[in-house]
N, C-alpha and C positions, 0 to 999 in steps of 0.2 A: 595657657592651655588647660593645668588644672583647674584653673576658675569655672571654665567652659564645659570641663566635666562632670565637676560635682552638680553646676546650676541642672546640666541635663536628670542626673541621680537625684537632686531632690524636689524637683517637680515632675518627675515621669517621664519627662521626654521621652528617654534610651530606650523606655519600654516600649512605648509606644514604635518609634523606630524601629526598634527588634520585631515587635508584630506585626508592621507594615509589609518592611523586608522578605519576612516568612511568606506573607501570603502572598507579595507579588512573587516571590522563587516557585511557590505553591501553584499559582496560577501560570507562570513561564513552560512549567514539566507536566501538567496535568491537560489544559486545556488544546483540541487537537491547532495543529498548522496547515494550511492549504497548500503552503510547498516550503520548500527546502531547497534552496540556490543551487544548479546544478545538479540537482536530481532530477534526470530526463524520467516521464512516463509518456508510452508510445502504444494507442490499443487500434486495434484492427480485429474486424469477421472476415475467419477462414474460410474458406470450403477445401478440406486437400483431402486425399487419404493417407498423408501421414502416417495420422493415429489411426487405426479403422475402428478404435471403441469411439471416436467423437471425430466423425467427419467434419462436423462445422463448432467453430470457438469461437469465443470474444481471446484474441490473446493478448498479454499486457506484456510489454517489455519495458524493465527499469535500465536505465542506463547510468553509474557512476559516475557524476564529471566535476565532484567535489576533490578535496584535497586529503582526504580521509578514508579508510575502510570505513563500511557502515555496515551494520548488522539489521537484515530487513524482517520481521516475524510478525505473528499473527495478524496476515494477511486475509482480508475477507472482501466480497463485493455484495453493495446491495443493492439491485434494480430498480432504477427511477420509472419504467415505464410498465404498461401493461400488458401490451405487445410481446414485452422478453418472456421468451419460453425458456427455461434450461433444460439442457437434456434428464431424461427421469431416473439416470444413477446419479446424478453429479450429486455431489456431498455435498448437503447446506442444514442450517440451522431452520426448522420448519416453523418455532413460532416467530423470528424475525427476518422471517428469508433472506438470512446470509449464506451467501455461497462461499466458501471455505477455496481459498487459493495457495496450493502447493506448491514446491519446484523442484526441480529436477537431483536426483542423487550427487548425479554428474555421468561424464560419459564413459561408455564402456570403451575396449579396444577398437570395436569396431565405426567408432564414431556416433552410434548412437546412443539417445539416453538413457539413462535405466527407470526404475520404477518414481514417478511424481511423488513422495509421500514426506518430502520435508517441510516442517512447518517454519522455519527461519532459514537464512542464508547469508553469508558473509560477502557481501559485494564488496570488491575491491576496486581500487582505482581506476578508472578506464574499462570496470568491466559491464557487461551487460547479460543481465539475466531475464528468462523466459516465464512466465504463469500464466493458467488458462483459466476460462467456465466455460465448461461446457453445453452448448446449445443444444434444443432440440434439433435432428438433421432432418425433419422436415417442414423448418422454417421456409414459406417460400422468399424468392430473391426480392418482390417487393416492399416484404416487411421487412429483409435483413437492411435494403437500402432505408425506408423509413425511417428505424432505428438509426443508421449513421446520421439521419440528418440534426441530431441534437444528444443531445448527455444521455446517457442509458441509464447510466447508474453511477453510485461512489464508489470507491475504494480504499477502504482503509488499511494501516497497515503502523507498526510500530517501529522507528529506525533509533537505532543507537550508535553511535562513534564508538568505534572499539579502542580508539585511543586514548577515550575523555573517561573520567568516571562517571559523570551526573548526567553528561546530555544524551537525552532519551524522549523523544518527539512520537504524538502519535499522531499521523501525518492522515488528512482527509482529501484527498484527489477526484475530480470529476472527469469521466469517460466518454469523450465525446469520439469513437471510434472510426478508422477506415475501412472500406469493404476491397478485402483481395480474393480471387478468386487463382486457385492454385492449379 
């Protein structure tokens, strides 16, 4: 076995192996993933009065069915089509039009949510959580069906194991949504 060492040390090998290693670990944590086993994503257009600041949404529910807490954060969507109107408050980034996806504080006494304005969240096992974009509300139901008939847009978003140290995936999802009418 020391024979097998040294020969690696003095032709380079170990090096070379070490660099190899780095940049596939490099390329594992950096480059995004289209899913993640057991991380349900579930999108649908609203119409409810719910909210009455955003009568009609794209809403995305994550659902946990991994074996793990996962910490979900900087969550954003970007519109495949040109069709998608978003409503004219929703928060996005104007030269890539990313729309900025929040979630819920948690709920109050009375069962409802409080203010949208967390930018990560700690999904736990079996749990499922809610985030929007807000439409414009006078999309007519033509176009909102249109739009379901194929991907709308991506969604990206950052998940980490809160158990693991390293693993930290930034996860790239396509949104091919259903239409409910509330």
């Amino acid at each position: 076995m020391m024979q097998v060492l040294e020969w690696l040390s003095k032709y380079g090998v170990w090096n070379l192996i070490q660099i190899v290693l780095a940049i596939a670990g490099l390329i594992w944590t950096v480059l995004p993933r289209k899913k993640i086993d057991n991380l349900v994503f579930f999108a649908r257009i609203e119409r409810n009065n719910y909210f009455p600041a955003y009568p009609l949404r794209l809403l995305i529910e994550i659902n946990n069915r991994t074996d793990r807490n996962i910490v979900v954060s900087n969550m954003y969507f970007v519109p495949l089509n040109k069709e998608f109107r978003a409503h004219p408050t929703a928060l996005r980034n104007t030269s890539t039009d990313e729309y900025v996806c929040n979630f819920p504080e948690g709920p109050k006494p009375d069962g409802k949510y409080r203010d949208w304005n967390q930018t990560d969240y700690i999904l736990r096992q079996g749990e499922t959580v809610k985030t929007y974009v807000p439409l414009h509300p006078d999309l007519p139901d033509e176009t909102i069906m249109a739009l379901c008939s194929h991907n709308i847009g991506v969604l990206h978003c950052r998940c980490t194991w809160v158990e693991m140290i390293l693993p930290s995936y930034k996860l790239v999802q396509r949104m091919k949504p259903e239409y409910a009418i509330s």
